[in-house]
VEXDOKE-470578 format. One line per 5 residues: number of its first residue (from 1); their letters; for each residue x, y, z of N, C-alpha, C, O. Coordinates in steps of 0.02 Angstrom, whole numbers, plus 32768, in hexadecimal, padded with zeros to 4 digits. Each point is the difference from the previous one (the first is absolute). Layout:
NUM	A	X/Y/Z/X/Y/Z/X/Y/Z/X/Y/Z; ...
This chain:
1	XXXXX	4BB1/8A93/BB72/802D/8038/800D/8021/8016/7FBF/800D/7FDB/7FD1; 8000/806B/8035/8026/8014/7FAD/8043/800A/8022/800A/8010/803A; 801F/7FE4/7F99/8055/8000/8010/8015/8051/7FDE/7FFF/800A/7FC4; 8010/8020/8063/8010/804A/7FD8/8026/7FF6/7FC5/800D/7FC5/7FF4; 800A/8067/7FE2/802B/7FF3/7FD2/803D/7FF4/801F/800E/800A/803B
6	XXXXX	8015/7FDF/7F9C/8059/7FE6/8016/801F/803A/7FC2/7FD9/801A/7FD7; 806A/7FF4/8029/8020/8039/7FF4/7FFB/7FE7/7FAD/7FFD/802B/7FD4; 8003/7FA9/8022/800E/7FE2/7FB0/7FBC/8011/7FDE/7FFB/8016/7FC6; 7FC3/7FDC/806D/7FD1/8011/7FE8/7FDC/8043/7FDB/7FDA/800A/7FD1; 8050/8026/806B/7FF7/8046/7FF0/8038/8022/7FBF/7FFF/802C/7FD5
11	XXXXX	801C/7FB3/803B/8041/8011/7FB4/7FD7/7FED/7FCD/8009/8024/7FCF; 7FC0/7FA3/8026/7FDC/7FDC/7FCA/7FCD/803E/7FFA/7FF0/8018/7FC9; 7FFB/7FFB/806C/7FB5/8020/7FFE/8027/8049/7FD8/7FE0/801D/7FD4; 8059/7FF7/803B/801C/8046/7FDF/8001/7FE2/7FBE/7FDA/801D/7FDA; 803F/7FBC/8011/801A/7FEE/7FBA/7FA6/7FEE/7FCF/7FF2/8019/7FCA
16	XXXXX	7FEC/7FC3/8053/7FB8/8009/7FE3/7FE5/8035/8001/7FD4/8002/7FD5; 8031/8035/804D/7FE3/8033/7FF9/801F/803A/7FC5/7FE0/802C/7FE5; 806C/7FC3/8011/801F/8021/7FCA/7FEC/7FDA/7FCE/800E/801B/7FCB; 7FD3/7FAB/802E/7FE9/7FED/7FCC/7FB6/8005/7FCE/7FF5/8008/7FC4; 7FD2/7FE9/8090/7FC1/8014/7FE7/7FE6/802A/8031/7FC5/7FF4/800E
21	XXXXX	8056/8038/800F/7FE4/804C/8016/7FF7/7FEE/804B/7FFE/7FC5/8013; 7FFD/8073/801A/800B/7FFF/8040/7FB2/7FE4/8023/7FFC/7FEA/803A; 7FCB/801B/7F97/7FC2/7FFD/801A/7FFA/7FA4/7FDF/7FCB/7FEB/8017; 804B/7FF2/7FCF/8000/7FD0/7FD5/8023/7FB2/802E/7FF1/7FC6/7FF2; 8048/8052/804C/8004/7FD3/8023/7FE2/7FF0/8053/8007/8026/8030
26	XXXXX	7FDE/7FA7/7FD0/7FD3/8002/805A/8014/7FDF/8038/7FDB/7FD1/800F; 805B/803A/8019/8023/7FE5/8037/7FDC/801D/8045/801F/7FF9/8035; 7F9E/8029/7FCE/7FDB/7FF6/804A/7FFF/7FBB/801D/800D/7FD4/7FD6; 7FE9/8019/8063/7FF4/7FCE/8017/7FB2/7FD8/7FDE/7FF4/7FC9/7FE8; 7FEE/8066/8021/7FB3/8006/7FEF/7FF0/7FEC/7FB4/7FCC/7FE2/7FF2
31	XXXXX	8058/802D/7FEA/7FF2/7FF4/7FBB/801F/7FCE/7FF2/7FE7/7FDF/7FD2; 8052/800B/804A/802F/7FB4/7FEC/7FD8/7FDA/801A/7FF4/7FD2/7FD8; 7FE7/8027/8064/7FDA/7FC9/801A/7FC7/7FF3/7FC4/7FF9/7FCC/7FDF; 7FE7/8065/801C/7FD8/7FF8/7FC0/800F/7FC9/7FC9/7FDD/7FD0/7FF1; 804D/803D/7FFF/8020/7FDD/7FB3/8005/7FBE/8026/7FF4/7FD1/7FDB
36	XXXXX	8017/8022/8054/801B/7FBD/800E/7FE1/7FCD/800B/8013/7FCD/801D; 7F9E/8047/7FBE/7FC2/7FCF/7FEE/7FE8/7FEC/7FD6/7FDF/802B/7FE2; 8020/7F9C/8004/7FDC/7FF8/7FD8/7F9F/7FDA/8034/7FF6/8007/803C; 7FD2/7FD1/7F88/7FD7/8000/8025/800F/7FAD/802B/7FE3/7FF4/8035; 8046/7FDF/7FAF/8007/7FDE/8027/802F/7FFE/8039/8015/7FCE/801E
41	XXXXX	7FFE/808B/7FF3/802D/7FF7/8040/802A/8025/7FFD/8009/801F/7FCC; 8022/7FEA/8071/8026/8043/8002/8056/7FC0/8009/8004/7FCC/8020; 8030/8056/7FB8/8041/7FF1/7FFE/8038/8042/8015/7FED/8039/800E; 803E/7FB9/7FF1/8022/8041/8037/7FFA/8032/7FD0/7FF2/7FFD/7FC4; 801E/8045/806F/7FF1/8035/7FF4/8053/8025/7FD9/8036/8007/801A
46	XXXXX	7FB1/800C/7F9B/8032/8006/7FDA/802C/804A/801C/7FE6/8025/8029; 8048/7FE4/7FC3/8035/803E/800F/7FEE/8034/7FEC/800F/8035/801C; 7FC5/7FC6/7F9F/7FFF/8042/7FED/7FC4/7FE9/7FBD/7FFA/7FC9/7FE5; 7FDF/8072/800F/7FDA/7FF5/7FC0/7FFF/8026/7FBB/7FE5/8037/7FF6; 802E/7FB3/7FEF/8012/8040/7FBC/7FB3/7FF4/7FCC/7FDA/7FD0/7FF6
51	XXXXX	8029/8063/7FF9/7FBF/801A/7FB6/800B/8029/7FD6/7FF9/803C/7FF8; 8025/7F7E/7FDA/800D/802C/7FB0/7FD9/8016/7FD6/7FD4/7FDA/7FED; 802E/8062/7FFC/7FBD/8009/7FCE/8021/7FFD/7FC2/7FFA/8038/7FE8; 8031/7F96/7FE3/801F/8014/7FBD/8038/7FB0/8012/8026/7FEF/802D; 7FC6/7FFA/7F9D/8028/7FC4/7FF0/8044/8005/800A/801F/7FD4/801C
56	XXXXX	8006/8075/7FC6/8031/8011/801F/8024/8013/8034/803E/8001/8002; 7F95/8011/8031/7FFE/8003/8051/8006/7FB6/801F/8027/7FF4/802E; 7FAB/7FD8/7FB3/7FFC/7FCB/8028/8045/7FDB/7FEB/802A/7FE7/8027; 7FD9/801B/7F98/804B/7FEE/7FFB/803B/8006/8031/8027/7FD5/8014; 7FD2/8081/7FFB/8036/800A/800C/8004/7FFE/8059/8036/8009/801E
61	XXXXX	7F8A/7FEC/8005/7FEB/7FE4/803E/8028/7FC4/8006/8029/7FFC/802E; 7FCF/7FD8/7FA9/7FF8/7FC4/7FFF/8054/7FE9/8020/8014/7FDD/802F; 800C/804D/7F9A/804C/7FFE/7FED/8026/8011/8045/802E/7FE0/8018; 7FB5/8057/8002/8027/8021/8037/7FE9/7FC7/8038/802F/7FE2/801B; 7F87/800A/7FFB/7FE5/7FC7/8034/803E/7FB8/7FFB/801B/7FE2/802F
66	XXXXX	7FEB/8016/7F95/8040/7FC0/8007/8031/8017/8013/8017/7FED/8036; 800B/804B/7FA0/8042/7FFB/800D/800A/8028/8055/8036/8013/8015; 7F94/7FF2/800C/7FFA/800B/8050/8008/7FC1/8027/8018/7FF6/8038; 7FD2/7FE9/7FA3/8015/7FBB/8014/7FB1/7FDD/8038/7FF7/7FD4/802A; 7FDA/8069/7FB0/7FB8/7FE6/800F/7FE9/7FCE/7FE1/8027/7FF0/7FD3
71	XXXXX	7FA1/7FE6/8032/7FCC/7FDD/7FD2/7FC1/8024/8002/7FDE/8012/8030; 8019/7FF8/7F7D/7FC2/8025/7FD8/7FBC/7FD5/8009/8007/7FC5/7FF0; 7FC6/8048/8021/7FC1/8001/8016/7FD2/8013/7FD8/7FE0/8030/8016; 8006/7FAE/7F91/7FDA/8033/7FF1/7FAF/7FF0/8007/7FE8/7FC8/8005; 7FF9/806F/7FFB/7FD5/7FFF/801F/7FBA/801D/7FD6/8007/8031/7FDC
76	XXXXX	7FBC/7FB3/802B/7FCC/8011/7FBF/7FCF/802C/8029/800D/8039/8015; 7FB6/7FA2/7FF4/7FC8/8013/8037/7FEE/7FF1/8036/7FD4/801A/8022; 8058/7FAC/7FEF/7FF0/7FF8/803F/7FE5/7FB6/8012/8003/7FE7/8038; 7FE1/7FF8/7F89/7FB5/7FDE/7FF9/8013/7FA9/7FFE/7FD9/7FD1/8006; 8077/802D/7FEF/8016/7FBC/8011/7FF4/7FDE/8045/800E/801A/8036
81	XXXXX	7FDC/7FB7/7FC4/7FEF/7FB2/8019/8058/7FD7/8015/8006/7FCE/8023; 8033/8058/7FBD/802C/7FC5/7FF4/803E/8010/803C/8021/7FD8/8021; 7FDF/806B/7FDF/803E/8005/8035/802C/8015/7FE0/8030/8011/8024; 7FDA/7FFA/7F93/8032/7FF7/7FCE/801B/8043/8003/802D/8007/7FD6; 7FC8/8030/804F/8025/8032/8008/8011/802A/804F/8014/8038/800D
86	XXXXX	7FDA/7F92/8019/7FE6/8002/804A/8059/8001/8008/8025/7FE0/7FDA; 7FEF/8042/8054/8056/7FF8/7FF8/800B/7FCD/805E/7FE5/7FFC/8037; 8055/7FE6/7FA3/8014/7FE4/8053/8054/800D/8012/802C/7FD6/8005; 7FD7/8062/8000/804A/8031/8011/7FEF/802F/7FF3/7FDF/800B/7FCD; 8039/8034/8071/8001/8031/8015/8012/802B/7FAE/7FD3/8023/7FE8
91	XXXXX	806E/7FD6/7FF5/8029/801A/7FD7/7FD1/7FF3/7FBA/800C/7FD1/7FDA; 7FCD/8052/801D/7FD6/7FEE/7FC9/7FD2/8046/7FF9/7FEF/8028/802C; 8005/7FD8/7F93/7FDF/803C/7FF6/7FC4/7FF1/7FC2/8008/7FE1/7FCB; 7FBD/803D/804C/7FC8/7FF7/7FD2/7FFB/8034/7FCB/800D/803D/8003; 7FE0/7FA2/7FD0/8005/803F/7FA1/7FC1/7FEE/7FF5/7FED/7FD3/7FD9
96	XXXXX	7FEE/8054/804F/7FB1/8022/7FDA/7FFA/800E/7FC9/8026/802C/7FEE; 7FB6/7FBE/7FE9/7FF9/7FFA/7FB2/7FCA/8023/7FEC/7FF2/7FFE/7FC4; 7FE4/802C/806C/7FAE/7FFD/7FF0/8000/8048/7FDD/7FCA/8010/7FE7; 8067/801A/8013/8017/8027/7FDF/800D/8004/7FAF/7FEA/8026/7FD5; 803F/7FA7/8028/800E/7FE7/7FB5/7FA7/7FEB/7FE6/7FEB/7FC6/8000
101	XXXXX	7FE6/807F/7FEA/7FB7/7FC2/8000/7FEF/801E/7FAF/7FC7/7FFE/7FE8; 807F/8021/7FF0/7FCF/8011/7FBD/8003/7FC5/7FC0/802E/7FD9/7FF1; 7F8D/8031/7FEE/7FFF/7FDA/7FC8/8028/8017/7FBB/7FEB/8029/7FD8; 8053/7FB2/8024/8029/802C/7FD5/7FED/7FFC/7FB3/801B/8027/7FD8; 7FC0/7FB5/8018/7FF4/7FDB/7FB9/7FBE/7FEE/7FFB/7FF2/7FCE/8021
106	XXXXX	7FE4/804A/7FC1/7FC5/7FC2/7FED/8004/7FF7/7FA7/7FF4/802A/7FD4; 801E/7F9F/8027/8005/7FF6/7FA6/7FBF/7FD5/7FE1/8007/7FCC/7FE0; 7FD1/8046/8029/7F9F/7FDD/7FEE/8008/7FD0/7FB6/7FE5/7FCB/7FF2; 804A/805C/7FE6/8007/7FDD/7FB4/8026/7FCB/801D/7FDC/7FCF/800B; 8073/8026/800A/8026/7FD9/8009/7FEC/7FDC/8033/8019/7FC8/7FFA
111	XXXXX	7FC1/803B/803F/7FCF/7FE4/8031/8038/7FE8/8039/800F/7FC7/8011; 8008/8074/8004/801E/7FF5/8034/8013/803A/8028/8007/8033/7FDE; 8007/7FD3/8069/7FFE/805B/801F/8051/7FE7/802C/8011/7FC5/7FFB; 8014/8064/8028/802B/7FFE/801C/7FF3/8029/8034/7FE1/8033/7FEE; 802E/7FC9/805E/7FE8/801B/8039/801D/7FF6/8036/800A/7FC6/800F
116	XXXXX	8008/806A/8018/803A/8006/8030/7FD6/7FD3/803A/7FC3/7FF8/8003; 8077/7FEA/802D/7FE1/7FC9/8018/7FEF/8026/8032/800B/7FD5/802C; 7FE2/805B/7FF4/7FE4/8007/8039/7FB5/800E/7FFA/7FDC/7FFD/8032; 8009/8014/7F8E/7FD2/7FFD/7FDD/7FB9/7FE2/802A/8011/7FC5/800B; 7FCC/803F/8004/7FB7/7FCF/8015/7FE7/7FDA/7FC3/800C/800D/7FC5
121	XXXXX	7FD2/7FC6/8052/7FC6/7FEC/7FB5/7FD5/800A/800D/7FD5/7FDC/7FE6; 8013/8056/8049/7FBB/801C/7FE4/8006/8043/7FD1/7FD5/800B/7FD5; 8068/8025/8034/8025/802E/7FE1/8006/7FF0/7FBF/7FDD/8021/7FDA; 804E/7FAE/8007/800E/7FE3/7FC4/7FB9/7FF0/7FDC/7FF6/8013/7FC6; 7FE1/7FCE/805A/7FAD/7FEC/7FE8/7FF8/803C/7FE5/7FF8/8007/7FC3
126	XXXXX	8009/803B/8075/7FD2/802A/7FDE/8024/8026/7FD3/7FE1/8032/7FEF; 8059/7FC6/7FF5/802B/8023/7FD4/7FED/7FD3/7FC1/7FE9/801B/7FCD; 801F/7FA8/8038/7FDB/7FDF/7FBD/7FC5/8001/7FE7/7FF4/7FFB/7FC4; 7FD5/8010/8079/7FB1/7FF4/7FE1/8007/8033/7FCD/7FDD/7FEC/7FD1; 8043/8055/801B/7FE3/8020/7FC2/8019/7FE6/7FC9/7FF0/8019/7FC9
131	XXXXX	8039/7FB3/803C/801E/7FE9/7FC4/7FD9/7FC8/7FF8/8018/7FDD/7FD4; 7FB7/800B/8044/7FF4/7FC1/7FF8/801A/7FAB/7FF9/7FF0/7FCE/7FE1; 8044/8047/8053/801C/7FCA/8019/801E/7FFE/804A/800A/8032/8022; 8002/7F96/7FEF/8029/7FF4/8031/802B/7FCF/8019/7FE8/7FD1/7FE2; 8046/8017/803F/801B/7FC9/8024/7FFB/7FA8/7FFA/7FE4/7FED/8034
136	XXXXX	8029/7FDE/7FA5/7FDA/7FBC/801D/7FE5/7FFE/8028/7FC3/7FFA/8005; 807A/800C/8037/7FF5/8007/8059/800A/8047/8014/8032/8022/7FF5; 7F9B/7FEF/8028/7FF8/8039/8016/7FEB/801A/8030/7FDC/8032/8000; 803C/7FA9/803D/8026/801E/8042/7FDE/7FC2/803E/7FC9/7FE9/7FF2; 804E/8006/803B/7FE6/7FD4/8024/7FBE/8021/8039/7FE8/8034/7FE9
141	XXXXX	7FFF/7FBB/804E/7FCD/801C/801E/8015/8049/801A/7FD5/802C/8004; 8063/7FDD/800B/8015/8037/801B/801A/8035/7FD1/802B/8026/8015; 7FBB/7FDF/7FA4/8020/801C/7FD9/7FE0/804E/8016/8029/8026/7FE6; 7FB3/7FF7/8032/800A/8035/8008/803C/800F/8029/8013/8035/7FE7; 801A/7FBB/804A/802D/7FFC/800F/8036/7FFF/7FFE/802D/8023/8018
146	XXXXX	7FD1/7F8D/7FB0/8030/7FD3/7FFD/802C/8025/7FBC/7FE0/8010/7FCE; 8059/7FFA/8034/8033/8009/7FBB/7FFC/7FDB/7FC7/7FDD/7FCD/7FFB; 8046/8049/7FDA/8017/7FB2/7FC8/8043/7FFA/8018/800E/7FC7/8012; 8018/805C/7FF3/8046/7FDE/8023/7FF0/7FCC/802A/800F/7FC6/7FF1; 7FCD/804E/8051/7FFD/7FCE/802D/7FC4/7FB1/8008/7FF5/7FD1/8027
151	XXXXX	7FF7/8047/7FA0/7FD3/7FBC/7FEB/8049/7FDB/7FC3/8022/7FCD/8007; 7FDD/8054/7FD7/8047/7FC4/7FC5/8015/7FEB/8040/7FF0/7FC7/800E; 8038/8062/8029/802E/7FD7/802E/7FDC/7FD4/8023/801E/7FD6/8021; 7FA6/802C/7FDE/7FD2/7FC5/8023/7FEA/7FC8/7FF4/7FEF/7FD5/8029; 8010/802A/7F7B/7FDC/7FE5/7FD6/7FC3/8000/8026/7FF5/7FD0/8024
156	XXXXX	7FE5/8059/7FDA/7FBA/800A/8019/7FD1/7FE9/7FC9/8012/8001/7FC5; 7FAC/7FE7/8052/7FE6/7FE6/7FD2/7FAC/801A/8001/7FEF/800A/803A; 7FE8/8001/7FA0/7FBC/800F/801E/7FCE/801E/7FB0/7FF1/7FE0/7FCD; 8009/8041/803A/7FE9/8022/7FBC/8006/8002/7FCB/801A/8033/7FE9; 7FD5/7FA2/7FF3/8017/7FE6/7FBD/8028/7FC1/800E/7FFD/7FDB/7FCF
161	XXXXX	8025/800C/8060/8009/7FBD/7FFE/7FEE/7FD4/7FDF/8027/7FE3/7FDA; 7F94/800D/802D/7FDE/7FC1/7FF2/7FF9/7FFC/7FC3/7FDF/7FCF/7FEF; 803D/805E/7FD7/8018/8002/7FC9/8035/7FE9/7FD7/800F/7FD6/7FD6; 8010/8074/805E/804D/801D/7FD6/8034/7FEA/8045/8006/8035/801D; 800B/7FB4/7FF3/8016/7FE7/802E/8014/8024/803B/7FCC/8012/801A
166	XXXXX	8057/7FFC/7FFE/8033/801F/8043/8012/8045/7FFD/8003/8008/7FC4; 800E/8040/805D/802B/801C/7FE2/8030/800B/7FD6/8005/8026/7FD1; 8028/7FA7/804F/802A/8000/7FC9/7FFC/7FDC/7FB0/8028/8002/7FD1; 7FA8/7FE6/8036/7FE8/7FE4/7FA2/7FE7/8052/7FE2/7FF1/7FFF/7FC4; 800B/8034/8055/7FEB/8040/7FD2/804C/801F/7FF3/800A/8033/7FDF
171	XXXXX	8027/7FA8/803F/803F/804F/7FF6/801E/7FE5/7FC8/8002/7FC4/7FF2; 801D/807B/7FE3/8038/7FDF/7FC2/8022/802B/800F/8018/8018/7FCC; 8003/800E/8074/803F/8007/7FF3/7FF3/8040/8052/7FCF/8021/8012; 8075/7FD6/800B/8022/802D/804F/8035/8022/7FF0/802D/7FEF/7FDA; 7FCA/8052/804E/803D/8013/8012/8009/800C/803D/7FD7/8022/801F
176	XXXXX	8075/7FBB/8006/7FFB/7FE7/8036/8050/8021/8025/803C/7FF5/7FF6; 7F9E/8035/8036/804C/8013/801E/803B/7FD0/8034/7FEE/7FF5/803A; 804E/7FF4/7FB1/8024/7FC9/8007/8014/8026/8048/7FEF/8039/800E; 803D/7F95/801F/8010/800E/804A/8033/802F/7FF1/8004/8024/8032; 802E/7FF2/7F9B/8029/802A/7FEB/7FE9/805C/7FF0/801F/8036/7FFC
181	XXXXX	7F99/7FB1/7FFE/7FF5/804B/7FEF/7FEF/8002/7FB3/7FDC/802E/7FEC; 8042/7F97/7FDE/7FDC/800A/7FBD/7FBB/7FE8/7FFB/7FDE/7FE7/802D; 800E/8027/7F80/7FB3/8000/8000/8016/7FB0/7FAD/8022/7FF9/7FCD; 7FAC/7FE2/805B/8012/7FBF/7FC3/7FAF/8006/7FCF/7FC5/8009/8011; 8059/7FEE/7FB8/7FBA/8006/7FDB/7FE6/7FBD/7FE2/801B/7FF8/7FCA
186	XXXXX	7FCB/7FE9/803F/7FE6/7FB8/7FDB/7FCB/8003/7FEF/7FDB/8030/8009; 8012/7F8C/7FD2/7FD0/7FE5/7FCC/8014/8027/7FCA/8039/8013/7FF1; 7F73/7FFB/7FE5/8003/800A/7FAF/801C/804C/8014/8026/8017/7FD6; 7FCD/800C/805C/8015/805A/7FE6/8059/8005/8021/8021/8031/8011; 7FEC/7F8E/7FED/804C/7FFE/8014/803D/800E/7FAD/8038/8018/7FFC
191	XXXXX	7F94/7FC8/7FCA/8020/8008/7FC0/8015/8039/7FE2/800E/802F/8024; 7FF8/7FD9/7F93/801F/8037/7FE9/7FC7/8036/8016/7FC3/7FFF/8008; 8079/8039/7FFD/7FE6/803F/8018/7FFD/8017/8049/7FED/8035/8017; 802D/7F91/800A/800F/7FFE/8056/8061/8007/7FF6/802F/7FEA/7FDE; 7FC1/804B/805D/803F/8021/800F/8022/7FD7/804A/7FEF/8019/8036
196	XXXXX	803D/7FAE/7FCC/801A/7FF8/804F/8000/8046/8036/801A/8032/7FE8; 7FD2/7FD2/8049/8016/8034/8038/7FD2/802E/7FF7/7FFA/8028/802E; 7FD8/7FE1/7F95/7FE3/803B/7FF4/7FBB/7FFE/801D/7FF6/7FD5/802C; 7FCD/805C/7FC0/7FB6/7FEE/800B/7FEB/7FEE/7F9C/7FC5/8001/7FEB; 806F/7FF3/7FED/7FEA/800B/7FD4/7FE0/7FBE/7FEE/8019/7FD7/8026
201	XXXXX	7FB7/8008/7FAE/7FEF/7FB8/7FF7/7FE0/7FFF/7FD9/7FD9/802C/7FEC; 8038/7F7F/7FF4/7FD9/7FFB/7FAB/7FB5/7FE8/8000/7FD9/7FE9/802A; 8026/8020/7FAA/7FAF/7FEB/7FE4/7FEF/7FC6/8023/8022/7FCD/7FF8; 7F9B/8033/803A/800B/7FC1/8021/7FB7/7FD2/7FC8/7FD1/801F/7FE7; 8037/7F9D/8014/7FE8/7FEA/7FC5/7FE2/7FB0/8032/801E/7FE2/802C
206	XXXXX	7FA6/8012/7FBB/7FF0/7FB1/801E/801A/7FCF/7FE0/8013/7FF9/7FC6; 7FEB/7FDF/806F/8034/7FB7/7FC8/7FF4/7FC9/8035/7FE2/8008/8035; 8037/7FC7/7FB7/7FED/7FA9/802F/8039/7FDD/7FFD/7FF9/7FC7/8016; 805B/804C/7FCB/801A/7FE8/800B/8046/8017/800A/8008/803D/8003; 8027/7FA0/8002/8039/800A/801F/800D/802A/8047/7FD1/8022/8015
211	XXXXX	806E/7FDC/8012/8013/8007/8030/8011/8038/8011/8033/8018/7FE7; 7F98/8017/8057/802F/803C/800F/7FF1/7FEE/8053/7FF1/7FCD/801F; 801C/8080/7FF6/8010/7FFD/8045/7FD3/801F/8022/8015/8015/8036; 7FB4/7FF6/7FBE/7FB4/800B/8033/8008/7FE8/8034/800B/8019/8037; 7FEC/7F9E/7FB1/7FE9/7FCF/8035/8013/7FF5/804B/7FD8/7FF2/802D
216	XXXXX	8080/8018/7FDD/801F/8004/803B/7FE6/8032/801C/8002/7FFA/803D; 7FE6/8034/7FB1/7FDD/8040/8022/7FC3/7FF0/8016/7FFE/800E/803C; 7FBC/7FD3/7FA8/7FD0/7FEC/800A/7FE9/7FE2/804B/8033/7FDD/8000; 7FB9/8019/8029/7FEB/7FE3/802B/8045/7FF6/803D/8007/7FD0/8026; 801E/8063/7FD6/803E/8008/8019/800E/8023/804D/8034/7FF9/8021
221	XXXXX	7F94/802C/7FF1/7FDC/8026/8037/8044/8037/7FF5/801F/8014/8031; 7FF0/7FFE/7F91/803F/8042/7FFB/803B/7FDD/801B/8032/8022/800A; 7FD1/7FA5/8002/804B/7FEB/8020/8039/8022/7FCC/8031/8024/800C; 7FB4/7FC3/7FB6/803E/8007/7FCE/8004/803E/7FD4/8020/8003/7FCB; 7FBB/802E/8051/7FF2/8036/7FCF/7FC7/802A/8011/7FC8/7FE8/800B
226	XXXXX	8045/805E/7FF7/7FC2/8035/8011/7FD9/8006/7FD2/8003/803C/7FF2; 7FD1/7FA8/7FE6/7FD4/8017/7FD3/7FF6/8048/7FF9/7FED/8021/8030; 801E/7FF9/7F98/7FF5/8063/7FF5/7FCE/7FF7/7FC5/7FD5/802C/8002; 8024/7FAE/7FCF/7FD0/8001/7FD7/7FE0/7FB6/7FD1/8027/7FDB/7FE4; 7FAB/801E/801A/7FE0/7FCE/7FD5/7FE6/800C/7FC5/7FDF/8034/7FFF
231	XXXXX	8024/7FAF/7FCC/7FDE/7FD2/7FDB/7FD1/7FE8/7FDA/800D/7FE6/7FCA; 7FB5/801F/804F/7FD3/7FDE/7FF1/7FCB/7FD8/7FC8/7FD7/802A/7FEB; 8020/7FA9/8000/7FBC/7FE2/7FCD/7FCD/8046/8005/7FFB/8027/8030; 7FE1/7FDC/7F8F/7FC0/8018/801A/7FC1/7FD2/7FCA/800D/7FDC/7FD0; 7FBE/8031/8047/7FC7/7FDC/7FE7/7FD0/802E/7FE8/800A/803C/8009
236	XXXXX	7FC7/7FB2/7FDD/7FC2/801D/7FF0/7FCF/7FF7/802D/7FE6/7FC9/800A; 8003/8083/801F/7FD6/7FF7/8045/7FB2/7FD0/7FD3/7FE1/8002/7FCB; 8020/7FDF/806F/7FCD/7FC7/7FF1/7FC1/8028/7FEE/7FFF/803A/8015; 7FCD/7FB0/7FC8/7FAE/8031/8006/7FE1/7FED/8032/7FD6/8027/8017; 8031/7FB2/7FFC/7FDD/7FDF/8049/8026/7FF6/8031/803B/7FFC/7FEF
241	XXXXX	7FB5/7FF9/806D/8015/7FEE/801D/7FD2/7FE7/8039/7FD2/8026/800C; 8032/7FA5/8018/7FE2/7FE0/802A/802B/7FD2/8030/802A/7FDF/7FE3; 7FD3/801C/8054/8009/7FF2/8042/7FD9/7FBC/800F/7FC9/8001/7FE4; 8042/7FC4/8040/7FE0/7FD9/8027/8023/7FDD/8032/803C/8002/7FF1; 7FB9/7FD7/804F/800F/7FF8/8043/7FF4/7FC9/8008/7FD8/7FEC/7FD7
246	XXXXX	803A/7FEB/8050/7FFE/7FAD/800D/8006/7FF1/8049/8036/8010/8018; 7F99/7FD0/8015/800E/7FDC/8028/7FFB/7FD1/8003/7FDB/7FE1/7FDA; 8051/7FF9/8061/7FF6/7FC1/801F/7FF0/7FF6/802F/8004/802E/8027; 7FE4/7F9B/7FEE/8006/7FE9/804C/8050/7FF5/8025/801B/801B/8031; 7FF9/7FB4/7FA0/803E/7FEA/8010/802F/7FFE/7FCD/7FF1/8001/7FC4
251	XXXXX	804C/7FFC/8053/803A/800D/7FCD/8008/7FAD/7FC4/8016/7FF8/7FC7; 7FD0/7FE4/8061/7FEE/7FD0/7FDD/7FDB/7FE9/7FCC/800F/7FD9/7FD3; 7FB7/8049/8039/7FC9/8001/7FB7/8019/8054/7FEB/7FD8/8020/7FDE; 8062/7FFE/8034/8007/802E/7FCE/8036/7FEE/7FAE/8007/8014/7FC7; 8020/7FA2/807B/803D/7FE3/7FC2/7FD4/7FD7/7FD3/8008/7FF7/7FC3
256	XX	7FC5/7FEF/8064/7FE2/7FDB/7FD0/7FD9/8009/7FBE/7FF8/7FD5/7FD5; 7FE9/8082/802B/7FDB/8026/7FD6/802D/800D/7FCC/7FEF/8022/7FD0
């Protein structure tokens, strides 16, 4: 059963719509049920669904959903296994990301691209093949689908793995919209030339050591932060590529192989 809106809800749905346009928030019955799946299962059916198209929209979604005294829902393709955005209270609102999908940066010399997380990786693939590069990891089975926002929040793993490790072993650096409504910038493009509060950000640079703040974001399912943009490693697209498959009989002579 869907619960109609409650009066607080509709005050929320006015205030998102002065924010990201009257066609941009989705409170049908019909369309909230929607969102309220992922593929391992349906969790209640959220209050309302917003779709930002501009880092600055989702921001400012984000900002107004708390101080409503909702919980934020963000949300990639759909393609999670985990539940991790499946809501369990009525008072909750989903932030469709699949909007945010442009490649803001490809830097081929400095070997690294930056890309709004609602982004696909099959999208991002084909924005790199003319540069001749791409990703470590570069997108799990569902990447025609699947986001980079919502794979980092997954730590999804698949394509390029067996290499370069996990999703999150390709990012050097997020910007991550906080439950307040600001935008936090970390890793290397967090340094000089990054503005607090702004979209402005420094030179993002590879490195192996010392301490920033990626990581709490990483494999986080968005608890702690809306992902608006990534990051990324890039590589030199391989000259070859090849595929192979493995069975077993049993799971037993598969540990054993």
């Amino acid at each position: 059963m869907t619960t109609p809106p409650t009066a607080s809800t509709a005050a929320l749905a006015r205030r998102l719509r002065e924010v990201l346009g009257p066609e941009d928030v989705l409170d049908a019955a019909q369309e909230r049920r929607y969102f309220a799946y992922d593929i391992a299962g349906a969790g209640t059916v959220p209050a309302l669904v917003a779709v930002p198209r501009s880092v600055d929209s989702l921001a400012g979604a984000v900002g107004a959903i708390t101080a409503a005294g909702h919980a934020v829902l963000p949300r990639g393709g759909g393609s999670s296994y985990s539940s991790g955005y499946v809501g369990d209270r009525e008072a909750a609102v989903v932030v469709d990301t699949r909007r945010l999908d442009r490649v803001v940066d490809v830097d081929a010399r400095n070997m690294h691209v930056t890309v709004e997380a609602g982004c696909t990786w099959a999208r991002l693939l084909d924005a790199l093949e003319p540069h001749g590069v791409r990703t470590p990891f570069w997108g799990p089975f569902s990447g025609a689908v699947a986001t980079i926002g919502g794979s980092l929040s997954q730590n999804a793993i698949l394509w390029g793995s067996a290499r370069h490790g996990t999703s999150a072993d390709s990012v050097i650096g997020l910007d991550v919209v906080l439950a307040d409504g600001s935008i936090l910038t970390t890793g290397a493009g967090s340094g000089a030339g990054a503005v607090a509060g702004t979209q402005r950000r420094g030179v993002p640079f590879l490195r192996n050591y010392g301490p920033d703040l990626c990581g709490p974001f990483l494999g986080d399912c968005g608890a702690l932060g809306v992902k608006a943009r990534a990051t990324l490693k890039l590589i030199r697209t391989p000259a070859a590529f090849a595929t192979a498959s493995f069975g077993f009989e049993t799971r037993d002579a598969m540990v054993e192989r």
